[in-house]
BAVOKE-147978 format. One record per residue (C-alpha): residue number from 1; residue in three letters; chain; x, y, z. Coordinates in Angstrom, 3 decimals, m for minus. Each point is the difference from the previous one (the first is absolute). Layout:
REM BAVOKE-147978
R num residu chaine       c1       c2       c3
R NUM    ALA      A        X        Y        Z
...
This chain:
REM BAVOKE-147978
R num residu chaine       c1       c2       c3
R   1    UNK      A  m16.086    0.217  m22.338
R   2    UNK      A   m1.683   m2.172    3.131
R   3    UNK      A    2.472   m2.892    1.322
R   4    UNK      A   m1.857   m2.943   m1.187
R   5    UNK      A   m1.177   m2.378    2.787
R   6    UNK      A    1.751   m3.530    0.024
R   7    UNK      A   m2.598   m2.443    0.546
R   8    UNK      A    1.813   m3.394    0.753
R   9    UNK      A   m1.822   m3.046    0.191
R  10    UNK      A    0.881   m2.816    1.600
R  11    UNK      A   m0.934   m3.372   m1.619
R  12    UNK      A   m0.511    1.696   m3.387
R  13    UNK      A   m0.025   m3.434   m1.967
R  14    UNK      A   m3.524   m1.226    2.046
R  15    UNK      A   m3.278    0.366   m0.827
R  16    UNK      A   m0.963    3.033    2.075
R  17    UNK      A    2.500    1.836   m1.952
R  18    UNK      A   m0.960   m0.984   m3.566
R  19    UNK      A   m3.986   m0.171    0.865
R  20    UNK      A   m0.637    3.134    2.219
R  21    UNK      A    2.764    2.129    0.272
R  22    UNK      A    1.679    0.265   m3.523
R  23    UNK      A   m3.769    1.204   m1.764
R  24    UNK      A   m0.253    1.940    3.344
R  25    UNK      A    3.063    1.691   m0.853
R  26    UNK      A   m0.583    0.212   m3.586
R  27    UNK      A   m3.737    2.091    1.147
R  28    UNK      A    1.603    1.916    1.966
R  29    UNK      A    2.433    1.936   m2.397
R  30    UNK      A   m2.635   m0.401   m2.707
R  31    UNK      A   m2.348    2.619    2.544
R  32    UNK      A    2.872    1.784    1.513
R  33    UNK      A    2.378    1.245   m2.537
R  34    UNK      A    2.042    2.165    2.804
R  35    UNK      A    1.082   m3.387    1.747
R  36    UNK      A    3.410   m0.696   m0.551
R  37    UNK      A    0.633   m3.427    1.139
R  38    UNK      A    3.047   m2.153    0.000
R  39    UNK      A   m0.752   m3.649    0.044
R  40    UNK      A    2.186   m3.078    1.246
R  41    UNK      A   m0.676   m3.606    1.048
R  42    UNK      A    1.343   m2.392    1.583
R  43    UNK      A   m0.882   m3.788    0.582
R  44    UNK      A    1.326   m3.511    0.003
R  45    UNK      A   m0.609   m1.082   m3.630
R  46    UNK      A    3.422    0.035   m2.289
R  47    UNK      A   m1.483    2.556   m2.204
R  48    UNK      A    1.527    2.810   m2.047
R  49    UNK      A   m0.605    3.603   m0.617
R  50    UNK      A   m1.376   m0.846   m3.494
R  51    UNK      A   m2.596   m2.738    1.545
R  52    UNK      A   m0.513    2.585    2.980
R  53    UNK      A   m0.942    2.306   m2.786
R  54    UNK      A   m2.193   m2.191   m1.907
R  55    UNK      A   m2.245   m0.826    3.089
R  56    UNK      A   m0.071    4.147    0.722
R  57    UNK      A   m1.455    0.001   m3.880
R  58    UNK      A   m2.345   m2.728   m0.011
R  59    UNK      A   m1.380    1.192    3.110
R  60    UNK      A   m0.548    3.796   m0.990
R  61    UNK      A   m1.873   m1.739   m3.140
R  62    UNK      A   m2.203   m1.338    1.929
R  63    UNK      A   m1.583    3.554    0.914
R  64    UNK      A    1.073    1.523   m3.529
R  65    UNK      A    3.032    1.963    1.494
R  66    UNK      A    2.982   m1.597   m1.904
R  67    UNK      A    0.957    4.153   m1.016
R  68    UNK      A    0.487    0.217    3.470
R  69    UNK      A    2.682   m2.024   m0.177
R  70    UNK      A    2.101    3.247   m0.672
R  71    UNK      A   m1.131    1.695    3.031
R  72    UNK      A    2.196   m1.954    2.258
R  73    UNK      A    3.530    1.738    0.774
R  74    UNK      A    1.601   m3.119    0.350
R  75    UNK      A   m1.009   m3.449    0.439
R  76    UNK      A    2.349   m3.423    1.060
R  77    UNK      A   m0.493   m3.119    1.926
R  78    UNK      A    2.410   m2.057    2.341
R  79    UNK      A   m0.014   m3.441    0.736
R  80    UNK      A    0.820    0.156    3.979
R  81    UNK      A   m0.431   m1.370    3.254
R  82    UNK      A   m2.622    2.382    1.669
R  83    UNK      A    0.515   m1.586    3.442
R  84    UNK      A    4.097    0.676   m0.605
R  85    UNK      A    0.814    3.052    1.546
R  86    UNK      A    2.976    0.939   m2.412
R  87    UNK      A   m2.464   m1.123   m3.030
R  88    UNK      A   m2.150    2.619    1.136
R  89    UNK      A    2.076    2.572    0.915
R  90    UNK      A    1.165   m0.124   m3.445
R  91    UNK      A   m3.722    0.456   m1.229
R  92    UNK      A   m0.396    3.583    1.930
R  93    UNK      A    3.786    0.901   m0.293
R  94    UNK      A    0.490    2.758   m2.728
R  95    UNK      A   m4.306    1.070    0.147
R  96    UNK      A   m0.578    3.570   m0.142
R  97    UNK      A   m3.103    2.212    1.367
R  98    UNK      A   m3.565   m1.709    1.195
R  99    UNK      A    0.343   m3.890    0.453
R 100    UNK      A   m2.885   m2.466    0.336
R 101    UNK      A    0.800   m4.117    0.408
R 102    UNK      A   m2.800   m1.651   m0.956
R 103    UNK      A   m0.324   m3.572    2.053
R 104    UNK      A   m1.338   m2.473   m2.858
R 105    UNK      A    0.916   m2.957    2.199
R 106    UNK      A   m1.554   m2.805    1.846
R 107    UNK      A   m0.275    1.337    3.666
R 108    UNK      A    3.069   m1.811    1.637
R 109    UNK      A    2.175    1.269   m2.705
R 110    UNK      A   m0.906    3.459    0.362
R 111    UNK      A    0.292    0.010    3.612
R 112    UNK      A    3.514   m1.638   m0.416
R 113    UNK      A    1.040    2.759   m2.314
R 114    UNK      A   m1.230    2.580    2.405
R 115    UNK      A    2.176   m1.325    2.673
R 116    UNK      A    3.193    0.362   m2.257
R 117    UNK      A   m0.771    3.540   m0.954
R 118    UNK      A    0.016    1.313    3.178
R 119    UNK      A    3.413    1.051    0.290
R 120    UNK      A   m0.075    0.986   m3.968
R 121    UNK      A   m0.025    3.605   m0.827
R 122    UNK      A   m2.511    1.443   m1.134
R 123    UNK      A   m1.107    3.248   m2.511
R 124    UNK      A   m2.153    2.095    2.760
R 125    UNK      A   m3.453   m0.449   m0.829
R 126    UNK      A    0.381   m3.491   m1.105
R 127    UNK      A   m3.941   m2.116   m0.324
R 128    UNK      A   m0.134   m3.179    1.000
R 129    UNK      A   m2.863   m1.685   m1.840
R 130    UNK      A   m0.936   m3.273    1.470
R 131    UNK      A   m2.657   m2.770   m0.944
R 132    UNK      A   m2.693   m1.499    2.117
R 133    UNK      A    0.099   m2.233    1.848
R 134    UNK      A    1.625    1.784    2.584
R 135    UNK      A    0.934   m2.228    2.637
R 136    UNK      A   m2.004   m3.098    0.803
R 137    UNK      A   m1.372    0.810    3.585
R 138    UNK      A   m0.148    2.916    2.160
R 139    UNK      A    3.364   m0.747    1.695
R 140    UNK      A    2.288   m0.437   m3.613
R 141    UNK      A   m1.769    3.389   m1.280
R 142    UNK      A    1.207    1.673    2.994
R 143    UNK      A    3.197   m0.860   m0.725
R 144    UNK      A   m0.253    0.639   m3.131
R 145    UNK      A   m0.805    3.464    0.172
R 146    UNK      A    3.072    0.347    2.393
R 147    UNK      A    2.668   m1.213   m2.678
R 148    UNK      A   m1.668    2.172   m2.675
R 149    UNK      A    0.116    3.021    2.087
R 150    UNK      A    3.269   m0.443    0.786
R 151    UNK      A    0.851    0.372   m3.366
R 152    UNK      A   m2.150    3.075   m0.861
R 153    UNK      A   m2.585    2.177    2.048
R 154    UNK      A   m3.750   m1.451    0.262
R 155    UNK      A   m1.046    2.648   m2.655
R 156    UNK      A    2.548   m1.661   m2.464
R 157    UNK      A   m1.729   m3.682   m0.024
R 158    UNK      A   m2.384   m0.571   m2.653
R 159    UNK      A   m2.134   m3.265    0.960
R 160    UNK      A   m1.803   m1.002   m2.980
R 161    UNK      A   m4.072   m0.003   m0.452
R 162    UNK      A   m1.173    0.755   m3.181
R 163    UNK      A   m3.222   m0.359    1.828
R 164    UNK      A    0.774    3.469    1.097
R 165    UNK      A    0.370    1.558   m3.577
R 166    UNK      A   m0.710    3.499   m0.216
R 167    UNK      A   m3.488    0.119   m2.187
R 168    UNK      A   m1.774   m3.107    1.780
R 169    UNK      A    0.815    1.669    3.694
R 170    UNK      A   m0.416    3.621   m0.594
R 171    UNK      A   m3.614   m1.126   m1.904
R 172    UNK      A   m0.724   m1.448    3.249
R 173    UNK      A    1.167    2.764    2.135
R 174    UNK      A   m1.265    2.350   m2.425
R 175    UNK      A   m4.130   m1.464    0.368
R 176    UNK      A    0.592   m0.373    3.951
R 177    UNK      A    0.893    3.616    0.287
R 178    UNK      A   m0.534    2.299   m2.567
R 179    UNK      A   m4.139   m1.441    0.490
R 180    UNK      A   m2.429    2.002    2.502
R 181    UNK      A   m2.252   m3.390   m0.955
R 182    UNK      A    3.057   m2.006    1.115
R 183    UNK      A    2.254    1.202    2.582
R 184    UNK      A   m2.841    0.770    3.103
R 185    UNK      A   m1.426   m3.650   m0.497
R 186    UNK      A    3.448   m1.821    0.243
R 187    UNK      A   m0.289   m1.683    2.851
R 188    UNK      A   m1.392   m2.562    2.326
R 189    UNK      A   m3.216    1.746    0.525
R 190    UNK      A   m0.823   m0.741   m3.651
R 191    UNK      A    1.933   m2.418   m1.426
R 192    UNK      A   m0.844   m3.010    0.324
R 193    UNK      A    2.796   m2.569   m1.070
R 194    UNK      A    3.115    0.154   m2.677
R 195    UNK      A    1.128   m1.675   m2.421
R 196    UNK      A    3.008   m0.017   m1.539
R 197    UNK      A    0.461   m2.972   m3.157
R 198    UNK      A    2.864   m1.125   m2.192
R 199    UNK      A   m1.469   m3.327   m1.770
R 200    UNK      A    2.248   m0.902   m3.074
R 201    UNK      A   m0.814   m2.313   m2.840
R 202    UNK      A    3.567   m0.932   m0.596
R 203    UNK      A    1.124   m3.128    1.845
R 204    UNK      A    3.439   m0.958    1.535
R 205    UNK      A    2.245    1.123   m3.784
R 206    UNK      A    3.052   m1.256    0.855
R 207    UNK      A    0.171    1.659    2.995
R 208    UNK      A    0.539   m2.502    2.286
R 209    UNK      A    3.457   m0.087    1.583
R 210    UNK      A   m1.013    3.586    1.731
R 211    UNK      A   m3.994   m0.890    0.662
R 212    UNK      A    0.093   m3.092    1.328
R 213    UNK      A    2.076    1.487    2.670
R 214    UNK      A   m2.340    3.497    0.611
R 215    UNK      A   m3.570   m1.354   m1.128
R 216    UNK      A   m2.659    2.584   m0.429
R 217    UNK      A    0.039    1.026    3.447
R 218    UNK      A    3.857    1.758   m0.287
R 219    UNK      A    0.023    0.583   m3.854
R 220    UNK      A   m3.118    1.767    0.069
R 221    UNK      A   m1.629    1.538    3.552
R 222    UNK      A    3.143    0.054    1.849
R 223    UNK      A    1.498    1.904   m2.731
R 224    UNK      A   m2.553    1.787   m1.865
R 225    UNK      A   m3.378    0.297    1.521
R 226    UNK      A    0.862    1.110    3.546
R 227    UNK      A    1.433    3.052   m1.638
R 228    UNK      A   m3.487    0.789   m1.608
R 229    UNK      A   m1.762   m0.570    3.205
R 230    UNK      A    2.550    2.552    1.651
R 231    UNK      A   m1.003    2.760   m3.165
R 232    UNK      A   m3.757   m1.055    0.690
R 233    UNK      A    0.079    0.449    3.920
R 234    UNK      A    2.528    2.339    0.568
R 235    UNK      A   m0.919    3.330    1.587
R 236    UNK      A    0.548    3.188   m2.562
R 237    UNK      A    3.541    0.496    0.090
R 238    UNK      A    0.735    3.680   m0.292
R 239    UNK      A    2.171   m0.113   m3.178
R 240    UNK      A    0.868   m2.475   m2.358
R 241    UNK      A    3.636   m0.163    0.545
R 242    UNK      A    2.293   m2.624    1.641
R 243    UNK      A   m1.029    0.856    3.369
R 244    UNK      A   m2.778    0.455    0.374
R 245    UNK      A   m1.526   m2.324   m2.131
R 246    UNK      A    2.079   m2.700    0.911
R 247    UNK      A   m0.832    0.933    3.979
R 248    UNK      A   m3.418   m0.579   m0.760
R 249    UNK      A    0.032   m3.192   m1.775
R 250    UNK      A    2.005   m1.228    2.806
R 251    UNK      A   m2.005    0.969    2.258
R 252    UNK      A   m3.022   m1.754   m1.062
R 253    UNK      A    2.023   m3.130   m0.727
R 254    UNK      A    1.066    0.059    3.781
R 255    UNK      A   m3.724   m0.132    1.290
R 256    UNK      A   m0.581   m3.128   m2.898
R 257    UNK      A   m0.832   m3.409    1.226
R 258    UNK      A   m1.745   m3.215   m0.988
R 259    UNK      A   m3.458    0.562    1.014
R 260    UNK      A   m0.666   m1.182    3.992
R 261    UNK      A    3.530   m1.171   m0.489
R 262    UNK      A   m1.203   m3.318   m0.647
R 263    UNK      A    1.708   m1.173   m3.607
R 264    UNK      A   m2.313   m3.606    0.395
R 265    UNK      A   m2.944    2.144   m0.744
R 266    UNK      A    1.223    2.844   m1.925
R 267    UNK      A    2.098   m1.171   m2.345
R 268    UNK      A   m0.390   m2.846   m3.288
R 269    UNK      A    2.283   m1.700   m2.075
R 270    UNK      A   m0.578   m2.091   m3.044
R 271    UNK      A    2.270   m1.691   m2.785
R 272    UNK      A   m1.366   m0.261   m3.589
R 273    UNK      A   m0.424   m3.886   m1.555
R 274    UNK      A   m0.012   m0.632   m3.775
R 275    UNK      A   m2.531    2.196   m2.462
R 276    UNK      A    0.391    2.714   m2.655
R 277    UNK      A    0.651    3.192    0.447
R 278    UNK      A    0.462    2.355   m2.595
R 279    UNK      A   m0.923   m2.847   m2.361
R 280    UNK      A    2.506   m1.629    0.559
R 281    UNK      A    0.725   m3.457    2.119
R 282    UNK      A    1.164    0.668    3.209
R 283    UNK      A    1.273   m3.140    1.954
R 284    UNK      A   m0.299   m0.352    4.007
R 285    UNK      A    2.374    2.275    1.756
R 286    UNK      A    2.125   m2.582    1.921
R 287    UNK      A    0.382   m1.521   m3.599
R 288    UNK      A    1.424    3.452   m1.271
R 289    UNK      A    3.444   m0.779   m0.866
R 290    UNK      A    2.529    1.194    2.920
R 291    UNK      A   m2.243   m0.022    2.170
R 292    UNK      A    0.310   m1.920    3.580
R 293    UNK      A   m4.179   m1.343    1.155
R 294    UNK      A    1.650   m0.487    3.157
R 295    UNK      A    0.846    3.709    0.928
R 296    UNK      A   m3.488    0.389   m0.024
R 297    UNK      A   m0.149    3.489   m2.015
R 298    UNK      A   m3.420    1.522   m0.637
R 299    UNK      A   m1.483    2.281   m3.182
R 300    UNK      A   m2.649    1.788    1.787
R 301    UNK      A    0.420    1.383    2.758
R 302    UNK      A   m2.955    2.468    2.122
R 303    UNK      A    0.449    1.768    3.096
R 304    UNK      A   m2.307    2.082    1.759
R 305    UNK      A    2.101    3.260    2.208
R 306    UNK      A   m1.719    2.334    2.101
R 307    UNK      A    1.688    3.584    0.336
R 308    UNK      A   m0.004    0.758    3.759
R 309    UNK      A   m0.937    3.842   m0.204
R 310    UNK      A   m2.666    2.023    0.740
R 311    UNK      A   m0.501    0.701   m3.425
R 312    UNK      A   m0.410   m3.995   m0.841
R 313    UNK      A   m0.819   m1.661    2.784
R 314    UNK      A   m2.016   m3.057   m0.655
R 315    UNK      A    0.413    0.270   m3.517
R 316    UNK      A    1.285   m3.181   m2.010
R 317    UNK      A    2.064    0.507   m2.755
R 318    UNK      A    0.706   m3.330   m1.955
R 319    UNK      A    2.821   m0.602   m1.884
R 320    UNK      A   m0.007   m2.786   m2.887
R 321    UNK      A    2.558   m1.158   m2.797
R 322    UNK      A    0.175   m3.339   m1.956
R 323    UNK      A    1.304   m1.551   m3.031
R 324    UNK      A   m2.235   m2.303   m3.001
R 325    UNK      A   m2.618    1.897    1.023
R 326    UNK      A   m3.439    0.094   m2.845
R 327    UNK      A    0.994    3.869   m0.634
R 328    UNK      A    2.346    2.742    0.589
R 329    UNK      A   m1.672    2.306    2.821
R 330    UNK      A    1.953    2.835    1.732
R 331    UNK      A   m1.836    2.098    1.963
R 332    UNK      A   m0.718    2.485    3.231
R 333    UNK      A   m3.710   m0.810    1.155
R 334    UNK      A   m1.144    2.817    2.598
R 335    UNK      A   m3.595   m1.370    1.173
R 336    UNK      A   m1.926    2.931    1.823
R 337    UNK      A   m2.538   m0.558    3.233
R 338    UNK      A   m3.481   m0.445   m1.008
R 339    UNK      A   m1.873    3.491    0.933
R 340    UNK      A   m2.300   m0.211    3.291
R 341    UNK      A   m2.923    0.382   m1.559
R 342    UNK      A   m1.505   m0.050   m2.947
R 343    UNK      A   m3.859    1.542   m1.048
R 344    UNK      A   m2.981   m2.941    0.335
R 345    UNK      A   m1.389   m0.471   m3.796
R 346    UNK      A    3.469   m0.142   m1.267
R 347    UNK      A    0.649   m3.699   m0.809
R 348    UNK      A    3.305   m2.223   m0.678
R 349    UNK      A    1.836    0.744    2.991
R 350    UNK      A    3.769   m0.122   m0.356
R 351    UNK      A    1.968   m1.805    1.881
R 352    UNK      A    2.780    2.663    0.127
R 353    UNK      A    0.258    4.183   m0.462
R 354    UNK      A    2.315   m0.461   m3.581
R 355    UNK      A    2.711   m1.226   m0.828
R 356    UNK      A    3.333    2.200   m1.330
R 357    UNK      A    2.602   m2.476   m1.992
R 358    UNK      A    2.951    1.032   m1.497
R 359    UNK      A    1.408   m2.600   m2.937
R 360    UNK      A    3.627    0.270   m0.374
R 361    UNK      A    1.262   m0.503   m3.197
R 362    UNK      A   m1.536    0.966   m2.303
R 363    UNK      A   m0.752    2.983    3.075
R 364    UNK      A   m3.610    0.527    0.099
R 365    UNK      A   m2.908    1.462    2.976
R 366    UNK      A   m2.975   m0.971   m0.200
R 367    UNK      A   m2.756    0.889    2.743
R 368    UNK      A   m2.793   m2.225    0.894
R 369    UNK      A   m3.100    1.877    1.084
R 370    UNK      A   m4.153   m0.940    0.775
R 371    UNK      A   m1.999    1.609   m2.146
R 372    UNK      A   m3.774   m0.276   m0.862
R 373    UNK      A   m1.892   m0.198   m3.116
R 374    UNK      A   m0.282   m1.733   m3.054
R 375    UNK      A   m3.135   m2.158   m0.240
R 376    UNK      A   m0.660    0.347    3.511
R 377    UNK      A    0.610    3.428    0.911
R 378    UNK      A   m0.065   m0.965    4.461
R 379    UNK      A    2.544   m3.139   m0.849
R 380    UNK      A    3.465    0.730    0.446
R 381    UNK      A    2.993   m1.449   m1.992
R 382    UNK      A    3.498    0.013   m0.159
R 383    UNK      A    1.565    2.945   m2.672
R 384    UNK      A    3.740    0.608   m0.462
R 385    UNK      A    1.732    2.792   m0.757
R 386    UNK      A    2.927   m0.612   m1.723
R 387    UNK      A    3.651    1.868   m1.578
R 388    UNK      A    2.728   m1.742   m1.427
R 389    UNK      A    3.410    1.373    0.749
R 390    UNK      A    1.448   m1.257   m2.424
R 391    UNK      A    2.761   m2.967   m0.262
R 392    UNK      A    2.754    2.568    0.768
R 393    UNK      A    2.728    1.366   m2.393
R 394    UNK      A    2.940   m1.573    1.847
R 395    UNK      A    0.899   m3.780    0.945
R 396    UNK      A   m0.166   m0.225    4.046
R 397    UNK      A    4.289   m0.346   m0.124
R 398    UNK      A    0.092    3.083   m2.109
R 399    UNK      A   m2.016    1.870    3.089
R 400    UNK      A    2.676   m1.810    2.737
R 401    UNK      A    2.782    0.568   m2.056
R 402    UNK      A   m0.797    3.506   m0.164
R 403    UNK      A   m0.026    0.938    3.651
R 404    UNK      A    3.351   m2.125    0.261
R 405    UNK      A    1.521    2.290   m2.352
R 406    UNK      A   m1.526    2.696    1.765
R 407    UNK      A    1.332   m0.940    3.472
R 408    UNK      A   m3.498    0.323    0.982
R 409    UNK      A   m0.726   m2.910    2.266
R 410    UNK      A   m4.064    1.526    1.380
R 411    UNK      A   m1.516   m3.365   m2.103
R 412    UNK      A    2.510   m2.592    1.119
R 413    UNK      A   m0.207   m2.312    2.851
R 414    UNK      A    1.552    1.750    3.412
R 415    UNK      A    2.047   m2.199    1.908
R 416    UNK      A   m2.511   m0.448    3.114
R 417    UNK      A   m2.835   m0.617   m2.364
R 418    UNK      A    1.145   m2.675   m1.713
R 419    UNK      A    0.905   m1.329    3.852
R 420    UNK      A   m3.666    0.499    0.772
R 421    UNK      A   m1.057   m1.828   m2.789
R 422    UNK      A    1.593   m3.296    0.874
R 423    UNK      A   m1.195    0.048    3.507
R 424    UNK      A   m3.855    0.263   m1.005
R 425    UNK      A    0.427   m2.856   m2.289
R 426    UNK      A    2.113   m1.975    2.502
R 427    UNK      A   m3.090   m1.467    2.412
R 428    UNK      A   m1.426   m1.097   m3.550
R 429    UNK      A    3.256   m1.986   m1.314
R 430    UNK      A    0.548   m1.440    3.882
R 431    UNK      A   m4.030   m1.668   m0.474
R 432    UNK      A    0.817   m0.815   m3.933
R 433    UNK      A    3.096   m1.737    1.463
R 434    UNK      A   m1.541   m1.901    2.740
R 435    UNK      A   m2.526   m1.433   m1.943
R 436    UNK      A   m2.893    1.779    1.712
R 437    UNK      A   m1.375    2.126   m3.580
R 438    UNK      A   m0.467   m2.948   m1.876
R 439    UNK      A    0.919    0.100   m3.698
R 440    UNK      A   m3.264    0.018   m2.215
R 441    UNK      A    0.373   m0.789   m3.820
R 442    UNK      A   m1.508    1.614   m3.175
R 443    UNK      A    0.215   m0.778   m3.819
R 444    UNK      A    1.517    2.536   m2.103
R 445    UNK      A   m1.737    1.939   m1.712
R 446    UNK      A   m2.812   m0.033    2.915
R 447    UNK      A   m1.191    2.984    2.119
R 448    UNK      A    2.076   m1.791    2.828
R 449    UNK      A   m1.331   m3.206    2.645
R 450    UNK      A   m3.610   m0.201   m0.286
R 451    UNK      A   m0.481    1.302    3.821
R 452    UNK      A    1.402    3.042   m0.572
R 453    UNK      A   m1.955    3.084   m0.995
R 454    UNK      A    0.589    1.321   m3.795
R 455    UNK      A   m0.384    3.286    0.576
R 456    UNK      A    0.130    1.923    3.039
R 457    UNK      A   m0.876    3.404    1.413
C-alpha cells in the first residue's frame, strides 16, 4: 500500500481552511481514489478533534463529498503555537513518508513560523506551501525566499496562485501554440495592445483587516495578473516542466515595466462610494466597517506595462482589477493591428485587425473577425466566433492542491518571480503614495469613474 502523504496545515481553524482548502481536499479524493492522504491541523482556536472533525464534514458537504470522509488515513488537530519552535516540532515529529505544510496564515505569521523551522527536521521531500502575499516589497521577498530555502530546496516551495490553475493556463498555452492562426502573429508586429481584466461585483465582504492594507494593486496585479502577463508574453518554453516553464515566465517578467516608466501617466486608481451592487446596498468604502479612509486604499487599480523584447516592443499591455464594480468581467483581450490595406468599395472600415479574448471562468474563446454581407454585401461588420470551455470540473484549490501533493511546483510562483513582481509595481505605489495619481471615485455598481473607458481593447 502507498505511504499516505501528511498534509499539515497550519491555521486550520481560519477561513482559508474551512472555505477553500477543506472542499478542495474533499474534490480531490472524490477524483483521485489512489490518493492516500493523512490530514492534520493546527491553529490557535481551543478546539477539539470532534469540532476539528465537524468543520472537515461540513466542508466536504459543501461539494457533496461527506463519503469521503473515510478516505482520510487519519485525521487530528492541535491547538499550538506555530511561531514556537518546540510547538512545531511536535507537529512534524512522528510524520512518516511525503510531507506538505500548508501556510494558512496572515503573512507575518507564516514568515515567523518559517524562521523557527529552520533548524527542525524534516521528512526529505517536505512542500512548503505558502500564501500570497509574499513579502511586501522587493527587498522583504528577497529575504523571504532566503529563509524558505534554507529550509527546503527552491523546487520544494509552493507559492500560491490559483490564477495559475492547470485548465485556465494550459487553455491559454494550448490556443497560443498548438494554433498555426495563432502562434506566427504573436507579437508586436501584429498585436496591437493587451488586456488583461479582473472586475468583480462583490465589494469589500468582510475583508477588510487584510485589504485595506494590500488594496487592489497587491491583492490583485501584484499577485495575480503579472503572472498571466508572464504566460501571455513569455517566449515558448521548450517543455512544460518546472524549468523550463518557470525560466520563461521569469524571463519575461524581468523585461516588465510600467510603460515609459512613468506611473503618473500609466497607472489609475479609484475607490468605490455608496451604490448597489449585486442588488444589494453597498455603502462608501471608507465607511466599510474596519476600514481606516486615512490609509488611503484604492478598489481599482489599472496599470499599463510594456514587455521590453523584441517580440513586444511597443506593445501596451494593461492590467485592471476593482471591487463594486456594475458586473463581474474576467478576461484576456488580445487586440490585433489593423491590416495595411484594405480593397476601395469595401465600406465600414475597422478600426482594428480582430480581436482574440479569452473569458476566464466560465473559460471561453471567442474570435472577433470583419466580415461582409448581410444587407449590404461591400459593408463590413463585426462576427465572433465563439467555444465555451466549459466552467471546469475542479474548484481552482483542487487544481493547486493537486500539484502540492504532487511535488510538482511548474504552476507556482518561483522565488525571483514573485521578486520581479513587486519591483514593477513599486514606481506605481511610490506615485500612489506621494499623492501624485490622484484617487478618483466611482459608485458601486458603476462601470468605474466616468473618465475612464468601459471597455478597452
Amino acid at each position: 500500500m502507498t505511504t499516505p502523504t501528511t498534509l499539515l496545515i497550519l491555521g486550520a481553524s481560519g477561513d482559508l481552511t474551512s472555505r477553500l482548502l477543506l472542499p478542495a481536499i474533499a474534490q480531490l479524493l472524490k477524483r483521485q481514489p489512489d490518493r492516500a492522504l493523512v490530514l492534520h491541523g493546527a491553529g490557535s482556536d481551543d478546539w477539539s478533534d470532534e469540532r476539528w472533525q465537524e468543520a472537515v464534514r461540513t466542508a466536504f458537504a459543501t461539494v457533496d463529498a461527506t463519503d469521503q470522509i473515510s478516505r482520510i488515513a487519519g485525521t487530528s488537530y492541535v491547538k499550538a503555537d506555530v511561531t514556537d519552535r518546540d510547538a512545531l516540532a511536535a507537529l512534524i515529529e512522528g510524520v512518516e513518508g511525503s510531507l506538505v505544510i500548508y501556510f494558512a496564515l496572515p503573512p507575518a505569521v507564516a514568515e515567523m513560523a518559517c524562521e523557527k523551522l529552520v533548524d527542525i527536521p524534516l521528512p526529505e521531500g517536505t512542500v512548503l506551501a505558502l500564501e500570497k502575499p509574499f513579502g511586501s516589497d522587493e527587498k522583504s521577498a528577497a529575504a523571504l525566499n532566503a529563509l524558505v530555502t534554507r529550509i527546503v530546496p527552491e523546487n520544494q516551495v509552493f507559492r500560491v496562485d490559483h490564477f495559475l490553475g492547470r485548465s485556465t493556463i494550459l487553455n491559454i498555452m494550448g490556443v497560443r501554440f498548438a494554433n498555426r492562426l495563432v502562434e506566427p502573429v504573436w507579437s508586436a508586429d501584429h498585436v496591437q495592445s493587451v488586456l488583461v481584466r479582473y472586475d468583480e461585483s462583490l465589494a469589500l465582504e468582510n475583508r477588510a483587516r487584510y485589504y485595506d492594507k494590500a488594496g487592489a494593486l497587491v491583492d490583485m496585479i501584484q499577485s495575480h495578473l503579472l503572472q498571466v502577463l508572464a504566460i501571455l508574453a513569455m517566449e515558448q518554453p521548450a517543455d512544460l516542466d518546472e524549468i523550463d516553464l518557470r525560466d520563461a515566465m521569469a524571463a519575461a517578467l524581468r523585461a516588465t515595466r510600467i510603460l515609459g516608466d512613468d506611473p503618473v501617466a500609466s497607472t489609475r486608481r479609484a475607490r468605490y462610494t455608496s451604490g448597489t451592487s449585486d442588488d444589494r446596498p453597498v455603502p462608501s468604502y471608507s465607511d466599510e466597517e474596519g476600514v481606516d479612509p486615512a490609509r488611503g486604499t484604492e478598489t481599482l487599480a489599472e496599470i499599463t506595462c510594456e514587455v521590453d523584447t523584441a517580440r513586444w516592443a511597443g506593445v501596451p499591455f494593461t492590467l485592471r482589477s476593482g471591487k463594486a464594480l456594475g458586473e463581474r468581467c474576467a478576461e484576456i483581450v488580445v487586440t490585433f493591428r489593423p491590416v495595411r490595406h484594405i480593397p476601395g468599395g469595401l465600406t465600414g472600415m475597422p478600426t482594428d485587425g480582430g480581436v482574440l479574448r479569452f473569458s476566464l471562468g466560465p473559460d471561453r474563446i471567442e474570435l472577433e473577425l470583419n466580415v461582409n454581407g448581410g444587407d449590404d454585401p461591400f459593408a463590413l461588420r463585426r462576427d465572433v466566433l465563439s467555444t465555451g470551455l466549459g466552467k471546469g470540473t475542479l474548484l481552482a484549490y483542487t487544481e493547486v492542491l493537486s500539484e502540492i501533493l504532487d511535488g510538482d511546483v511548474a504552476l507556482s510562483v518561483r522565488g525571483d518571480a514573485a521578486e520581479q513582481c513587486w519591483r514593477i509595481i513599486q514606481p506605481a505605489l511610490d506615485a500612489w503614495r506621494s499623492g501624485a495619481v490622484p484617487m478618483q471615485e466611482y459608485p458601486a455598481g458603476s462601470t468605474g469613474p466616468e473618465k475612464w473607458a468601459t471597455s478597452q481593447r
